[in-house]
C-alpha positions as CSV (number, residue, x, y, z in Angstrom):
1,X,118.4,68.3,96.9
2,X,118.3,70.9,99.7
3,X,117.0,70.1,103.0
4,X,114.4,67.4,101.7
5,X,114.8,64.0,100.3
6,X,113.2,65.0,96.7
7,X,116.2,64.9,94.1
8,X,116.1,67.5,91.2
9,X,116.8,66.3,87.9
10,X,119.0,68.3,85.5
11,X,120.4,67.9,82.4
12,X,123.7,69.6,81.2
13,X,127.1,70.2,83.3
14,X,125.2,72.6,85.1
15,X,123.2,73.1,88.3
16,X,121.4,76.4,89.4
17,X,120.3,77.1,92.9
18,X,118.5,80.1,94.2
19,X,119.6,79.5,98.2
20,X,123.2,79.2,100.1
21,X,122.6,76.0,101.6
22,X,124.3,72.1,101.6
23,X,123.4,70.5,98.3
24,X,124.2,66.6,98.0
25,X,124.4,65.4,94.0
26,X,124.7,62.6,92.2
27,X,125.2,62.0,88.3
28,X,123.6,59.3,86.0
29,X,125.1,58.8,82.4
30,X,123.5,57.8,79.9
31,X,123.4,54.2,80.1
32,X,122.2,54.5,84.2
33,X,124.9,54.4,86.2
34,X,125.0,56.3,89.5
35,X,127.9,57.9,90.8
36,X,128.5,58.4,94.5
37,X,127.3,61.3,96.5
38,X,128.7,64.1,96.3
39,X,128.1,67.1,99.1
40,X,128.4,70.7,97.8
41,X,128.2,73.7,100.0
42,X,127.0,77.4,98.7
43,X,127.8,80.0,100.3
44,X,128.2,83.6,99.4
45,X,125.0,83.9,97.7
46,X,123.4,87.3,97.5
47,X,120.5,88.1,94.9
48,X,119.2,91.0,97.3
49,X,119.2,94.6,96.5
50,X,120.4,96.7,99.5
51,X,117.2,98.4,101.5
52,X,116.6,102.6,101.4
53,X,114.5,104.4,103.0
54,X,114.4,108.3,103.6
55,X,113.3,111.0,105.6
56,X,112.9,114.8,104.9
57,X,113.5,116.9,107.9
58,X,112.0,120.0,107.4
59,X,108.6,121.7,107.8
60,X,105.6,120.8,105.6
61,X,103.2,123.1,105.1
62,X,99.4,121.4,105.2
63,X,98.1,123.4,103.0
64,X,100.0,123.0,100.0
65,X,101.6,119.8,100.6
66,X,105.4,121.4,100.0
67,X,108.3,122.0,102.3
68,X,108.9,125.3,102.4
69,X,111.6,125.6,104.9
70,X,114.7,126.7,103.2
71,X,116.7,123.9,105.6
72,X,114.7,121.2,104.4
73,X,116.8,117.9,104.3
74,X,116.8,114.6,103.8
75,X,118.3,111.9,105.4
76,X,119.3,108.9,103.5
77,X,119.7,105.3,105.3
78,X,120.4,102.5,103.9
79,X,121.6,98.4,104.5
80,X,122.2,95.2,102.9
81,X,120.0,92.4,104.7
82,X,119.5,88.5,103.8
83,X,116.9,88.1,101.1
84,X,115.1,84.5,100.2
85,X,118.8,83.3,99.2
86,X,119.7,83.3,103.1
87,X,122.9,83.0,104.5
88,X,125.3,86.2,105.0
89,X,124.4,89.7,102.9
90,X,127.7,91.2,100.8
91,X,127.3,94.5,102.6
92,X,126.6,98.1,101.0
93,X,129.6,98.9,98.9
94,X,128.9,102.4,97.2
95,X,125.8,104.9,97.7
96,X,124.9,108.1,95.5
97,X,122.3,110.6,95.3
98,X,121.6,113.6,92.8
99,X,118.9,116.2,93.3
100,X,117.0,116.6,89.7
101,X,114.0,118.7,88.5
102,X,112.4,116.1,86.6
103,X,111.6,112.5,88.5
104,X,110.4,110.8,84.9
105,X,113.8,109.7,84.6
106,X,117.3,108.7,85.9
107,X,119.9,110.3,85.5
108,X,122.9,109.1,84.2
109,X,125.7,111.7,84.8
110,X,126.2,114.1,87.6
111,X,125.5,111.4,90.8
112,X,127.5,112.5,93.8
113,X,129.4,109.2,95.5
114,X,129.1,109.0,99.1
115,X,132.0,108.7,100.8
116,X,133.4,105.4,102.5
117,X,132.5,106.7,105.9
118,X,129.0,107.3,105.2
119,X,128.6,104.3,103.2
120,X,130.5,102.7,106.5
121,X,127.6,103.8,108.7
122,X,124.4,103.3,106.5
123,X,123.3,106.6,106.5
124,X,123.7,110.4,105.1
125,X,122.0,113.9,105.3
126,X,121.6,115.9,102.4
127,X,121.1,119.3,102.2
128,X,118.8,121.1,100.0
129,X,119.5,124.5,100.6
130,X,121.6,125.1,97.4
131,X,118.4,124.4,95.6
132,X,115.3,126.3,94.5
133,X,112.3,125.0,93.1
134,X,110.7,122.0,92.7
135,X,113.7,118.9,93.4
136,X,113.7,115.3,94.1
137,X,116.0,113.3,95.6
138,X,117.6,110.0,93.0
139,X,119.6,107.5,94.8
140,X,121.3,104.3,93.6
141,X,123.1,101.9,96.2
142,X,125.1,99.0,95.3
143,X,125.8,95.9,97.5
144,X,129.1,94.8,97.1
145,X,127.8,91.7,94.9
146,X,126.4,94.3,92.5
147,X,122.8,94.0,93.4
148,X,121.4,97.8,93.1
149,X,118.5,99.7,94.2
150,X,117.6,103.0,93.3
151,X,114.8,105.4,92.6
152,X,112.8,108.1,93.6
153,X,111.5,108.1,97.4
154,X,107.6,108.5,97.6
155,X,107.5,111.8,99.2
């Protein structure tokens, strides 16, 4: 029961919630009885991935749709907010980024770890002058409840 006077039946020595919230249960065995009341608090809960978003700082040529300043950049930001569960978010705990040549997949060695002061404030500029050619930008950040979001940004 959460914030209503509907009770929720379950079977099993288990209940699942999806929200932080006060939960009052009760028990019936099998022959009817009721137990007493029993008030259970949740708290902690956090099923949200942490947000991204980025922006490239550079100079886009209209024509061809490419950047082709050689100090484009792109600033990464990123937080951990309350999803549907409510209550208080876990907080970013790590952030990563690799440039690749090929966004069809992820990769899976190579990521460069942001350190705890960027991850601290939510945000980090990356450089792409060390890189020629065609590159995007693969990020993966973690909340410290191990929710994860990652991918490719749209531009």
């Amino acid at each position: 029961m959460h914030g209503d006077s509907r009770w929720t039946t379950f079977t099993g020595d288990s209940l699942t919630v999806t929200k932080n919230g006060s939960y009052v249960v009760r028990l019936t065995d099998n022959a009817g009885n009721v137990s007493e009341e029993y008030r259970v608090e949740i708290t902690g809960m956090d099923t949200t991935a942490p947000t991204v978003s980025c922006t490239v700082n550079g100079t886009l040529n209209g024509t061809s749709g490419w950047y082709l300043d050689p100090n484009v950049s792109v600033k990464l930001t990123f937080s951990d907010m309350a999803g549907t569960e409510g209550g208080t978010p876990s907080g970013v705990q790590s952030a990563a980024y690799q440039w690749v040549t090929d966004n069809s997949k992820k990769p899976v060695t190579g990521m460069v770890n942001l350190n705890a002061a960027a991850v601290a404030a939510g945000e980090y500029t990356i450089s792409l002058s060390d890189y020629y050619g065609t590159c995007y930008l693969y990020y993966k950040v973690t909340d410290r409840k191990g929710n994860v979001r990652d991918g490719f940004p749209s531009r």
